[in-house]
Structure formats: structure tokens, C-alpha cells
C-alpha positions as CSV (number, residue, x, y, z in Angstrom):
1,X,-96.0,-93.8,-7.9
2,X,-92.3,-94.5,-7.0
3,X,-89.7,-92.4,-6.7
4,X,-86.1,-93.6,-7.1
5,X,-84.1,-94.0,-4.3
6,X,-80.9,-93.1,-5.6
7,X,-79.6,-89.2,-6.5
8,X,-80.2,-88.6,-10.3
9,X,-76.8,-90.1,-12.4
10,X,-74.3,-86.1,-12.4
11,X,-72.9,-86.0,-16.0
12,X,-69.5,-86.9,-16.7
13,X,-68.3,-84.4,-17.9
14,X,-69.0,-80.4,-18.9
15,X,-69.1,-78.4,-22.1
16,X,-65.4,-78.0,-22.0
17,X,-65.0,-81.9,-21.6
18,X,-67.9,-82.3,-24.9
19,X,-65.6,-79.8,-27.0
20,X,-62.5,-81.6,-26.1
21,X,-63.4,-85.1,-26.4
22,X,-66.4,-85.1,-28.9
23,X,-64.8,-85.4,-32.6
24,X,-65.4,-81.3,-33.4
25,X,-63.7,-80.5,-30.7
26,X,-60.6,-78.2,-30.3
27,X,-59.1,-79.7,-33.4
28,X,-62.1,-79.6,-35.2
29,X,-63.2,-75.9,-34.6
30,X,-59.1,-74.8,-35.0
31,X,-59.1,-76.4,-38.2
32,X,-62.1,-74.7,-39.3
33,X,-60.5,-71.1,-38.5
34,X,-57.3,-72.2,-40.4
35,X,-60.0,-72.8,-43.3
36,X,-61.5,-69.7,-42.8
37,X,-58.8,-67.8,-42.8
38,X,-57.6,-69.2,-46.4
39,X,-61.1,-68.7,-47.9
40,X,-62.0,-72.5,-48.4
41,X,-64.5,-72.6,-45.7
42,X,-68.0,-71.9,-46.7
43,X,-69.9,-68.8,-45.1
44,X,-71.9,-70.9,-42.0
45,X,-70.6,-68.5,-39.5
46,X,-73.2,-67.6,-36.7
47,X,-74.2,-64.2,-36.5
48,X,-73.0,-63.0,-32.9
49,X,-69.3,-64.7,-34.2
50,X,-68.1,-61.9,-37.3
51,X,-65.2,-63.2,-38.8
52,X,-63.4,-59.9,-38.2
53,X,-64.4,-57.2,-36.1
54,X,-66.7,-54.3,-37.6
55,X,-65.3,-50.9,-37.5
56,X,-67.6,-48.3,-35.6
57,X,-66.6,-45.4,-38.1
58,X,-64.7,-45.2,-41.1
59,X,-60.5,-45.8,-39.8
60,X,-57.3,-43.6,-41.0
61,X,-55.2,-46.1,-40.3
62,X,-54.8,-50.5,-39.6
63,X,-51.6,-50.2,-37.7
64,X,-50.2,-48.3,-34.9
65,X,-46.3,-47.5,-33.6
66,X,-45.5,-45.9,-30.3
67,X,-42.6,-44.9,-29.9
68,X,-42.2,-44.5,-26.1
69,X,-39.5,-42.6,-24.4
70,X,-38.8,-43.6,-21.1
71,X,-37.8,-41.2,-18.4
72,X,-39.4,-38.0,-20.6
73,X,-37.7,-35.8,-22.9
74,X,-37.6,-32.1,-22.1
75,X,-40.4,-31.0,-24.4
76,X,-38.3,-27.3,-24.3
77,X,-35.4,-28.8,-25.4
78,X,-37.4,-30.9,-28.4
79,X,-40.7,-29.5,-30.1
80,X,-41.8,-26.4,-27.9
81,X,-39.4,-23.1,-28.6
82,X,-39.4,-20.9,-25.6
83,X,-37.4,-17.6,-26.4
84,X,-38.5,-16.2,-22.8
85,X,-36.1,-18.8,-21.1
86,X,-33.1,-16.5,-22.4
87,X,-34.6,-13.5,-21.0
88,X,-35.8,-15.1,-17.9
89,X,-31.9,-17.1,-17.6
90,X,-31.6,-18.1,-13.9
91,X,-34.8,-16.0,-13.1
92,X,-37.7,-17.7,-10.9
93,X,-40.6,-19.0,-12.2
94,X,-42.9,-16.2,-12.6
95,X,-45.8,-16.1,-10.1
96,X,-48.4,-15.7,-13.4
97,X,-46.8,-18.9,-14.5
98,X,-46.1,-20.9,-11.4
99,X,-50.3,-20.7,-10.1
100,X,-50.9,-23.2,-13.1
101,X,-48.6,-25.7,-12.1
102,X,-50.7,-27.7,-9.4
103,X,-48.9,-28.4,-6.4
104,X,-48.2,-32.1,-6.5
105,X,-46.4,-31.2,-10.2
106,X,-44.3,-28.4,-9.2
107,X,-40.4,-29.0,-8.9
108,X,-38.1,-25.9,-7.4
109,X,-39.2,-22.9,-9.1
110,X,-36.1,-20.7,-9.3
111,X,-33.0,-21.0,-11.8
112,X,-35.1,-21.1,-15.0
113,X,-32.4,-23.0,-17.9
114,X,-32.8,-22.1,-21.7
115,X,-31.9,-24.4,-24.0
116,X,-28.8,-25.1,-25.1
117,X,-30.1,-25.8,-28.8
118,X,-31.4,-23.2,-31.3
119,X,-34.7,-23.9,-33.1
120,X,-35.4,-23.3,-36.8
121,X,-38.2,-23.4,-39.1
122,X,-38.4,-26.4,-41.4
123,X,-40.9,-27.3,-44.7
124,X,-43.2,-25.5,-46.0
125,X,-45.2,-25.5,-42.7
126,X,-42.5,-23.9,-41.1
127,X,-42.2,-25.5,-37.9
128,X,-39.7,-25.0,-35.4
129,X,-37.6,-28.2,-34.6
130,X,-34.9,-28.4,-32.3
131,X,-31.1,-28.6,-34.1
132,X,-30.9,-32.4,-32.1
133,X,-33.1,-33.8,-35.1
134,X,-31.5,-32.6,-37.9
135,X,-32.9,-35.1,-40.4
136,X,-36.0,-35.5,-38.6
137,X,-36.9,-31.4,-39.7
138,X,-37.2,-33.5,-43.3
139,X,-40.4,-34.9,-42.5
140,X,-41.8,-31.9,-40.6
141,X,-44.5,-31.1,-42.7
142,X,-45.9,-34.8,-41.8
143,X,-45.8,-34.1,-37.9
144,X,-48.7,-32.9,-35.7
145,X,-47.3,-32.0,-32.6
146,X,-49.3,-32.0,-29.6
147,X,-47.3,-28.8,-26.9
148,X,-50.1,-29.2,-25.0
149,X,-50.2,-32.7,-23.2
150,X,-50.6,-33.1,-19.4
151,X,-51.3,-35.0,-16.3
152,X,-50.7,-35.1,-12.4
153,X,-48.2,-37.5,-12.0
154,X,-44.9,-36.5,-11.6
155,X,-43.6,-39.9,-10.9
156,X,-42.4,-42.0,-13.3
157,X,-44.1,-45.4,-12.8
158,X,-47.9,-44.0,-12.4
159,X,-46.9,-41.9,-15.5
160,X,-46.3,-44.4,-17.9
161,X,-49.1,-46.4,-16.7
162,X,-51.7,-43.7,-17.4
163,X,-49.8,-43.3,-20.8
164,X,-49.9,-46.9,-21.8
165,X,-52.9,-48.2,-20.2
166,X,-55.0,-44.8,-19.2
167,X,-54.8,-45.7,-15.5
168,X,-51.9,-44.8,-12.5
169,X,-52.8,-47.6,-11.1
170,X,-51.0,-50.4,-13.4
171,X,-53.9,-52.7,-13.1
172,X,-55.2,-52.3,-16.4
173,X,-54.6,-53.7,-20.3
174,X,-52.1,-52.1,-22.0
175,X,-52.7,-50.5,-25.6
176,X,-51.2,-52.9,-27.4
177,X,-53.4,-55.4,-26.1
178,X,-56.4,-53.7,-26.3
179,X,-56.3,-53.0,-29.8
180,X,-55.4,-56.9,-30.4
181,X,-58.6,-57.8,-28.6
182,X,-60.6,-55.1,-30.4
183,X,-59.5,-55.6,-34.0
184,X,-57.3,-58.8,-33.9
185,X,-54.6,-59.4,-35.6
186,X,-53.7,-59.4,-39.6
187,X,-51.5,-62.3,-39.7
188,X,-51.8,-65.2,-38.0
189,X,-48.4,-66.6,-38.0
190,X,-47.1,-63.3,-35.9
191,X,-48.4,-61.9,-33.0
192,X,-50.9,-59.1,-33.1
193,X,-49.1,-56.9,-30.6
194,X,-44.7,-57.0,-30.7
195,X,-42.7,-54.8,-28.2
196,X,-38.7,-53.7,-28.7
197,X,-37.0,-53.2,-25.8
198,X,-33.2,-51.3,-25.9
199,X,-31.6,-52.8,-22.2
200,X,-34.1,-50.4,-20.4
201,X,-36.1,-52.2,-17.3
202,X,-39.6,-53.0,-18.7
203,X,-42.5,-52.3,-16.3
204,X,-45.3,-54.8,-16.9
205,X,-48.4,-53.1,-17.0
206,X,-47.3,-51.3,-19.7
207,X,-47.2,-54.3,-21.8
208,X,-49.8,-56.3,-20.4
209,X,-53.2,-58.0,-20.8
210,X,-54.5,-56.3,-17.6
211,X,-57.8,-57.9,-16.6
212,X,-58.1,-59.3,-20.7
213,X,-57.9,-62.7,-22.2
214,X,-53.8,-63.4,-21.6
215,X,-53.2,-64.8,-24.8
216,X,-53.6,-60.4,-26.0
217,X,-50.2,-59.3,-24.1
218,X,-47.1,-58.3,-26.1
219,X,-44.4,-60.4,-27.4
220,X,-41.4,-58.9,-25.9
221,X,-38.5,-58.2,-28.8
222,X,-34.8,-58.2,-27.8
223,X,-33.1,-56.6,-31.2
224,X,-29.4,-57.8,-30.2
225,X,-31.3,-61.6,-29.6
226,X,-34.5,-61.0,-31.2
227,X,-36.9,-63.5,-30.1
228,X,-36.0,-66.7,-28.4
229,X,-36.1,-70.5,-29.3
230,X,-37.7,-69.7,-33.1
231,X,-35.3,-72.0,-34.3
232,X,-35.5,-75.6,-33.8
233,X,-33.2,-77.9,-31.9
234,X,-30.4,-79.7,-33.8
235,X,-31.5,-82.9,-35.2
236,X,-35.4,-82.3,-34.5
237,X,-37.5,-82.0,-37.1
238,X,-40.7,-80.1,-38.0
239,X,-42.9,-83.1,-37.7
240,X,-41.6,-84.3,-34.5
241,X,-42.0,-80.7,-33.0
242,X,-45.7,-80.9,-34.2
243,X,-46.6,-83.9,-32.8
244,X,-44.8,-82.8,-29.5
245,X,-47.2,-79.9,-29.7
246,X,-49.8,-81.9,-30.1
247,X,-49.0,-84.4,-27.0
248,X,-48.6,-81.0,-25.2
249,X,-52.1,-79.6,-26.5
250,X,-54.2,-82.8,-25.6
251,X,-52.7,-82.4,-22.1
252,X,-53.2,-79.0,-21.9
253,X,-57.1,-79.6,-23.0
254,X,-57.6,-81.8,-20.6
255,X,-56.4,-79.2,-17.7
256,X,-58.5,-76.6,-19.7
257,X,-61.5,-79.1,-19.2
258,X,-61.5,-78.8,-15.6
259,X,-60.9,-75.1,-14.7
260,X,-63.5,-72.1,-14.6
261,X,-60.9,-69.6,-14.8
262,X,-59.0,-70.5,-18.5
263,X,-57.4,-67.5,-19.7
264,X,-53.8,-68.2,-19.1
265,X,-54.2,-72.0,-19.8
266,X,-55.8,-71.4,-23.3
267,X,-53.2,-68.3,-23.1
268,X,-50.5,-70.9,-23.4
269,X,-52.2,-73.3,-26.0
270,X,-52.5,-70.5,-28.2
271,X,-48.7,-69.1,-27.4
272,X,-47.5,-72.6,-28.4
273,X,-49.8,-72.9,-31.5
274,X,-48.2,-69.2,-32.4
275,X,-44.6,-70.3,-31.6
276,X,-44.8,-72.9,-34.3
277,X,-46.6,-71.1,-36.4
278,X,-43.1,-68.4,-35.9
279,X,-40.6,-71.1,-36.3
280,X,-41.4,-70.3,-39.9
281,X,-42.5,-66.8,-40.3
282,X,-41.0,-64.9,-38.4
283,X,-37.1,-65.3,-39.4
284,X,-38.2,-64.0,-42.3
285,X,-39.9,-61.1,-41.2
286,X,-36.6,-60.2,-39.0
287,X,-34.0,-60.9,-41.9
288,X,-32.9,-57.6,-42.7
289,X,-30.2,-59.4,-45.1
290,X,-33.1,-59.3,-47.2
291,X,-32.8,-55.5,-47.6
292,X,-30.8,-53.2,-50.2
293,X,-27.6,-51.6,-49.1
294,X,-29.4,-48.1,-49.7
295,X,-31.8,-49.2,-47.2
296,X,-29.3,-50.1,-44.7
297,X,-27.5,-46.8,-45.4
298,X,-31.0,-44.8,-45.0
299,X,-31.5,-46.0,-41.2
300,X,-28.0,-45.9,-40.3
301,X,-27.2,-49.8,-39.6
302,X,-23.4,-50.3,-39.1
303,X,-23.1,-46.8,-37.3
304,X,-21.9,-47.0,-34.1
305,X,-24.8,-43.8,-33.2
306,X,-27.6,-45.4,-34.9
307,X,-27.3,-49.1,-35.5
308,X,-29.3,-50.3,-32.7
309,X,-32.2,-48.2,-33.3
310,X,-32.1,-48.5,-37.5
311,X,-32.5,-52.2,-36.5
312,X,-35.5,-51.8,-34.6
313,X,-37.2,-49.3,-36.8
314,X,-36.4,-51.6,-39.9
315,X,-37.7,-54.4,-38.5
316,X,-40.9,-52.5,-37.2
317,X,-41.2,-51.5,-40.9
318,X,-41.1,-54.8,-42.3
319,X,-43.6,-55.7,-39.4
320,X,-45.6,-53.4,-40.3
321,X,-45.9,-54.4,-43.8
322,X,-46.8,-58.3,-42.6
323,X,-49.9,-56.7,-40.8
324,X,-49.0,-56.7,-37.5
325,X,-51.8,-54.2,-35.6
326,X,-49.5,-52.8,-32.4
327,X,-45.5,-52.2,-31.8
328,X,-44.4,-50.8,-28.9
329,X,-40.5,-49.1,-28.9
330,X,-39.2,-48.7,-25.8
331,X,-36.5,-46.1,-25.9
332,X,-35.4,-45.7,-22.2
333,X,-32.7,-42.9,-20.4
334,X,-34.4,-40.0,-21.4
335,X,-34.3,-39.2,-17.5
336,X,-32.0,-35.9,-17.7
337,X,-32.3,-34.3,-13.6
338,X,-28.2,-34.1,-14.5
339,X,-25.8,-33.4,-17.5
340,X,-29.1,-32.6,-20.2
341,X,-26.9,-31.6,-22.6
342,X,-25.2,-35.1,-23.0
343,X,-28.0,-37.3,-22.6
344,X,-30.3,-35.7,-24.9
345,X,-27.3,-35.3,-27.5
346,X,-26.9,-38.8,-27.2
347,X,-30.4,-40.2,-27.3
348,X,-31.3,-38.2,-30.2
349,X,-28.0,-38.9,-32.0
350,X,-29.1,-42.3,-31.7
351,X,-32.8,-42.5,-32.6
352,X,-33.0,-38.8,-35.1
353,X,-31.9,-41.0,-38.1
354,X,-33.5,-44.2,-37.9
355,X,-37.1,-42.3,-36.9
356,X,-36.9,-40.3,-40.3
357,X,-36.0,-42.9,-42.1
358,X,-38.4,-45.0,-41.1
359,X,-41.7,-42.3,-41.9
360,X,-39.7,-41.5,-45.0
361,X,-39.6,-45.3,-45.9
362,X,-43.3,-45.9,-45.1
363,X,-44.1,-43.0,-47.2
364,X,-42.3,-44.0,-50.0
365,X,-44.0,-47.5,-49.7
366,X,-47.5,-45.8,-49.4
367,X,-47.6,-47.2,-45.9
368,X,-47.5,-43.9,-43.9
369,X,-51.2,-43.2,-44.4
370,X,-52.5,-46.1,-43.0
371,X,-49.5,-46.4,-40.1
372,X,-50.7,-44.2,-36.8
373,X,-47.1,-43.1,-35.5
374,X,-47.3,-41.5,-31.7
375,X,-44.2,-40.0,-30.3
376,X,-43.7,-39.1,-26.6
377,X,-42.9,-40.2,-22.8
378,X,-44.6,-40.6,-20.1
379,X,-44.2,-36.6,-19.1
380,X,-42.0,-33.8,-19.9
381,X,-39.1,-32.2,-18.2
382,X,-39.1,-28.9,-16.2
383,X,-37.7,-25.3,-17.7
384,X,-35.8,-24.9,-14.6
385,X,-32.4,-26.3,-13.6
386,X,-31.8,-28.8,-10.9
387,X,-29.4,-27.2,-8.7
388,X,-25.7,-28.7,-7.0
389,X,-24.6,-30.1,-10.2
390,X,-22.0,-29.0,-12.5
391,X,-23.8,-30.2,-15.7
392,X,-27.7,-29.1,-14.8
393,X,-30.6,-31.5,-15.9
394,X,-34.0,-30.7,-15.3
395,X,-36.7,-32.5,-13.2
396,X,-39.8,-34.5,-14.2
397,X,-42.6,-32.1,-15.8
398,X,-46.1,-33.3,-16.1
399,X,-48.0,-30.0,-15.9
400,X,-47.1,-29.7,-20.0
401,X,-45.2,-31.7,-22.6
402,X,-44.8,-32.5,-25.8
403,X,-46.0,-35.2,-28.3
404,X,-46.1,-35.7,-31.7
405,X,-48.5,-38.1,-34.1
406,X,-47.6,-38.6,-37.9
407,X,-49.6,-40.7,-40.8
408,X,-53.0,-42.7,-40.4
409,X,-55.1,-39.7,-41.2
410,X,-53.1,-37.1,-38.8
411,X,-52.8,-34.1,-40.5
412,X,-49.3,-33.0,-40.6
413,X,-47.4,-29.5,-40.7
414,X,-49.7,-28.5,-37.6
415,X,-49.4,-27.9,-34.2
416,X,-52.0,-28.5,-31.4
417,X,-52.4,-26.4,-27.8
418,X,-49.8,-24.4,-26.1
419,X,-47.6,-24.1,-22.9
420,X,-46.4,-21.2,-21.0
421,X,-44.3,-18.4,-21.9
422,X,-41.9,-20.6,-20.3
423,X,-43.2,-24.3,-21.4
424,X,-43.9,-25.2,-17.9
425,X,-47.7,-26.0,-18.0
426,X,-50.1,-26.5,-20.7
427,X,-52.8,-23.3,-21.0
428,X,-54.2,-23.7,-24.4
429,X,-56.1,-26.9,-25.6
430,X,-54.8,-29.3,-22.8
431,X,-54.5,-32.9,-23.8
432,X,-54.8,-36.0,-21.2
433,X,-53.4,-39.3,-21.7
434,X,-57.3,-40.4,-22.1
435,X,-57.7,-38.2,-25.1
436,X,-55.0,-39.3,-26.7
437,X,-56.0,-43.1,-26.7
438,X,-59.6,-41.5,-27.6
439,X,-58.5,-40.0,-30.8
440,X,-55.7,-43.0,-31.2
441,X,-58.9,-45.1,-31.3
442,X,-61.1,-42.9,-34.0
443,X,-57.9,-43.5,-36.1
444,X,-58.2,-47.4,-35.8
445,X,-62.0,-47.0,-36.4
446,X,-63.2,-47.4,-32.9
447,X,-65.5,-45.7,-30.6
448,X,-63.9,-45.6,-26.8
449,X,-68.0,-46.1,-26.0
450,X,-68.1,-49.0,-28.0
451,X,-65.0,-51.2,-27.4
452,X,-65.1,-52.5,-24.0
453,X,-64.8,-55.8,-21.7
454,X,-67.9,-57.1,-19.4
455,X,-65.8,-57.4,-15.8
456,X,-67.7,-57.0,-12.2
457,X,-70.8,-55.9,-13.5
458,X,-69.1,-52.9,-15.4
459,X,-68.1,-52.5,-19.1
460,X,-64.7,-51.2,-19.1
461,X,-63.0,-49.0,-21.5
462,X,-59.8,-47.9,-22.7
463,X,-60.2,-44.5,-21.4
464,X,-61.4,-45.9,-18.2
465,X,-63.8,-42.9,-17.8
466,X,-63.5,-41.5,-20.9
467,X,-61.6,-39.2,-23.0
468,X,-62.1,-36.1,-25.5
469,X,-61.1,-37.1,-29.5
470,X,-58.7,-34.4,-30.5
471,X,-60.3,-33.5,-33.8
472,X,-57.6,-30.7,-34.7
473,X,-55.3,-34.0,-35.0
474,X,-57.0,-35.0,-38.7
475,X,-57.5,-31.7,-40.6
């Protein structure tokens, strides 16, 4: 017996190469999805390939808002009443109070500030809202508000990483996109996770894919530009775009071919297959010319308080309605350590309105109950003053804040846990950033155990380690 000589022939070319040269290749198996998702493709799936993503319980709600105020709003000044601050005016932090505060949270104890707006009861639940949301007290009765929220961070960017992706570290996937990968999205010609931002500096963890798939990270919304290049060049038409897409794709494939690592590659494909996909959709999801005049009046556009925010909120709504699964608003300045009484005037001034009108609107259009609504920041504020300033602020809080959640099953007219006598730390039914995206997830449907990514041996999870589901939160 002879043996050849020569090394056995290497193949050409690997199963990326087969998928993108072979006849059902990328075109192929694209075109089949577009099929698919019209209903004119017969049911051949395989088995482990679902053609949406099976929900571990029964879901409250398909979409969620967060409405995410940067630099933290003084949860005693807000949502949480403290009658005590009066009495206690100036006063130290009591030494009862100031043991449950741990260390690395504390601020200056002394020179405790009440607030300088009144609460009142509102609805027929009779919560107390602060005077700086008058027409938010309308939709009281649909709030659950969490007084009881807390974590150990008392700096800001570790904060809003564990708020928005469950770790301090930044390293992680951001809601938005974990949601997106976990349920996908509900139209195809519009990303599955959009993000407003107001001017504010955008840290980007908290919009990130983190260690998922690239193509899950938000699309970033600029409401005075909105987003860039939808509209085509002068004097280029649709079909030369497409077939400039697909000289770009075929390029692109080839690349794809020869790497191990894909993700931002087929990241891009996909971002350019969505862009033109947007060219037409999505002017028409941001025309708000399209809306009554009573609309326009309802969320305040064409006041000089409220019109950037009534823009955001009434494009989120009309989002919403198009089935997009994750919005981010980013409402930043809420970072009062001087002059509290102006910035909070003016940031609630300018988002009181458009916020009510916009659960009032859902409501009306029977989308409230199936839109999870969170607001919140990444911590609270102190109850005490920060000294050598003639208009007094307060410092960062994380020890206890306030949240609140509305529609997608919450049960409203409710409040959950408690703060001090003085709204300084949470002592009754504390609530971590990890319980929050817990129960968040039971709203969408998910178990935290259940929704994961395979990465270094370890399935990882939205609440890193896990998190407790508030139950309290739906009745």
C-alpha cells in the first residue's frame, strides 16, 4: 500500500465562504426572513431557530420607557414627604438616622434643608406629590412609587452604570440592548432599541451592547436633528442607493468570510440594511405634522418650557405605537449640590407637562397597559444642605431615593418601602438596581434565570448575580 506523498488538498474556503458564495447564501437566507416576516413563507423553520422568542411567563407589557434623570433628583424634594426636615431645619443628622447611611454614602451630616415645596394629596389614592408636578398629580393614581431604592455608589458614573446595565463597572450590555437581544424587535424597518438625548454628555455603557452581538446597541436620537443622513442625497435615487448597498454588502461578506470575531462587521451589514430600510420609515414615524393641534397643545410644543421635551415624549409615543421594544430618555442637569430651588424648578417646568401628557395619551389610546414606564436617576440627593453657598443644593444620595413605574401591569395609586424620618436611607423594603431590572423583566415576560449570553464559560445575566422581583409592584 502507498501512501501519497503530498499533504491532503486544505479546503478553499469555510462555512462563512459556502454561505456567502453558494446560491442560498446571505441573500438567500435574508430574503427568506423578509418572507417570513410577511407570512408568505411556509413553516420549515428548524426547531432550535423560533421565529420569535417564547415568553417564560405570561408579560404585562411589550414595550418599555425609561425615562432617566441624569445627575439625580432629590427624591425629598419629588415623591418622598418629610415633615421632620422642618422640625429638624439646620439640625444634624440624627445619630439613629445617620448609623444607616454606610460610610462610603454619607455626605456632611449637619444643616439638614426642608423642602422648599409643599406636598398635597392627589386622586383617589391620595398620594402626596410635590407642587413642581402640578399636572403630573393628574395621573397619580397610575404611579407606583418605589421611596425605597438604594445602592453604594455615590458617584455618578458607577451609578448610572449599575442602573442601566446592573454593573459599576460599565463593562456590561445596557437594558435597551438586552431586551432587543432577548425579545427582538416589533418592526423591522426601526430599530428595536432608540435613545433621546437633550445636549447632556452620553456615557456609553449606558447605551451599549456590552459583551452582546453589536448590531443590539441603541440608536442615538438628537430631537433638534433627529437622526442623521435618513434622507437621500440630491439627485440619487432609491435604486441607485440599493445597489450601492448591495456593492457595499458583497464586500462586506467577503471580510465577514475571513474573520472569527464578526460581531461588529455583521453589526454594520445589518446597520446599513436598517438605514435603508429607515430612509422610508422612519420620517414618518418622527412627523409630528401628522398630529392634531389638541395634541400639540396637550404636550406643550411651541412653549418655550416644554417644547423640547413634548417633542421627545410625542415622538416616543408614536414609537411606541410602531412597536419599538426599548426607549431610553435622557434628561440630564438634575445635579443640584447648588441653587436646588432653580434647577429643580426648571427641570420639572420642562418635563412635568409633556410626562403627563404622554401617560395620559397612552391611556387614552389603550397603550398604557402594555407600555412599562420607569422613572428615576441614577441616585437621590441628600436632606442636608451643602454649605458656602448662597442658594444651597444638596449632595449625591444613594443610601435612599425615589423611583416611580406606571402601566404594563404596575399597579398604580401605591407606594413601595420607606426612607427615614428624614429621607436619607432606605429602612423599609429596600430596592437595588438588580431588582428593579428583575421585576422590569417579569413585566416583559422574562425570567432573569432564563435570559442569558454563553461568554467565558459563564451564562450571564441581566442582574449579573441576580436580583429579587418586587411583587408589591403588580397588585
Amino acid at each position: 500500500m502507498t501512501f501519497p506523498t503530498s499533504p491532503l488538498p486544505r479546503l478553499a474556503f469555510s462555512r462563512r465562504d459556502m454561505l456567502a458564495r453558494s446560491t442560498l447564501g446571505f441573500g438567500s437566507l435574508a430574503l427568506a426572513g423578509l418572507l417570513a416576516d410577511d407570512g408568505l413563507l411556509a413553516e420549515t423553520a428548524a426547531p432550535n431557530l423560533p421565529s420569535s422568542p417564547p415568553a417564560h411567563c405570561r408579560p404585562t407589557a411589550r414595550n418599555v420607557v425609561f425615562i432617566f434623570l441624569g445627575g439625580g433628583p432629590g427624591q425629598v424634594d419629588t415623591f418622598d414627604p418629610k415633615p421632620e426636615l422642618a422640625r429638624l431645619a439646620g439640625k444634624p443628622v440624627p445619630e439613629s438616622i445617620a448609623r444607616n447611611v454606610p460610610r462610603i454614602a454619607r455626605s456632611p451630616l449637619e444643616n439638614l434643608l426642608p423642602s422648599p415645596w409643599r406636598f398635597q394629596r392627589h386622586g383617589e389614592s391620595g398620594l402626596e406629590i410635590s407642587e413642581l408636578f402640578p399636572n403630573l398629580a393628574r395621573c397619580v393614581d397610575d404611579l407606583c412609587i418605589l421611596r425605597s431604592c438604594r445602592h453604594d455608589s455615590p458617584i455618578h458614573a458607577p451609578a448610572e452604570y449599575l442602573s442601566m446595565t446592573g454593573s459599576l463597572l460599565g463593562d456590561r450590555p445596557s437594558l435597551g440592548a438586552w431586551l432587543t437581544y432577548g425579545l427582538g424587535s416589533e418592526n423591522r424597518n426601526l430599530p428595536g432599541f432608540i435613545v433621546f438625548k437633550t445636549g447632556e454628555t452620553i456615557r456609553p455603557p449606558a447605551i451599549a451592547a456590552g459583551f452582546l452581538p453589536a448590531r443590539y446597541q441603541g440608536t442615538m436620537v438628537d430631537v433638534a436633528r433627529g437622526i442623521p443622513h435618513l434622507s437621500l442625497p440630491e439627485g440619487v435615487t432609491a435604486g441607485q442607493r440599493r445597489a450601492q448597498l448591495d456593492f457595499l454588502t458583497d464586500l462586506n461578506r467577503r471580510r465577514l468570510a475571513e474573520q472569527l470575531e464578526p460581531s461588529d462587521l455583521e453589526a454594520r451589514i445589518e446597520s446599513y440594511e436598517l438605514g435603508f430600510r429607515m430612509q422610508t420609515a422612519a420620517p414618518e414615524a418622527f412627523d409630528l405634522a401628522q398630529e392634531s393641534q389638541a395634541t400639540h397643545e396637550l404636550y406643550g410644543l411651541g412653549d418655550k418650557t416644554t417644547d423640547e421635551y413634548a417633542r421627545i415624549f410625542l415622538m416616543t409615543r408614536r414609537l411606541v405605537e410602531r412597536g419599538v421594544r426599548f426607549i431610553q430618555i435622557r434628561s440630564g442637569g438634575w445635579d443640584a449640590h447648588t441653587d436646588l430651588l432653580g434647577n429643580h424648578t426648571k427641570k420639572c417646568g420642562a418635563t412635568d407637562r409633556p410626562i403627563a401628557a404622554f401617560l395620559t395619551d397612552l391611556k387614552c389610546r389603550g397603550l398604557l397597559e402594555e407600555t412599562l414606564i420607569i422613572w428615576g436617576g441614577e441616585f437621590g440627593r441628600t436632606p442636608t444642605a451643602q454649605t458656602g453657598a448662597d442658594k444651597p443644593g444638596r449632595d449625591h444620595s444613594p443610601s435612599g431615593y425615589s423611583m416611580w413605574l406606571a402601566g404594563g401591569g404596575v399597579r398604580g395609586g401605591q407606594v413601595v418601602g420607606a426612607t427615614d424620618p428624614v429621607g436619607y436611607a432606605a429602612i423599609e423594603r429596600p430596592i437595588h438596581p438588580n431588582d428593579l431590572h428583575a421585576t422590569l423583566l417579569r413585566a416583559l415576560g422574562l425570567d432573569q434565570h432564563r435570559l442569558f449570553f454563553e461568554r467565558n464559560n459563564r451564562r450571564e445575566m441581566v442582574t449579573v448575580n441576580g436580583g429579587q422581583v418586587i411583587p408589591e409592584v403588580f397588585g
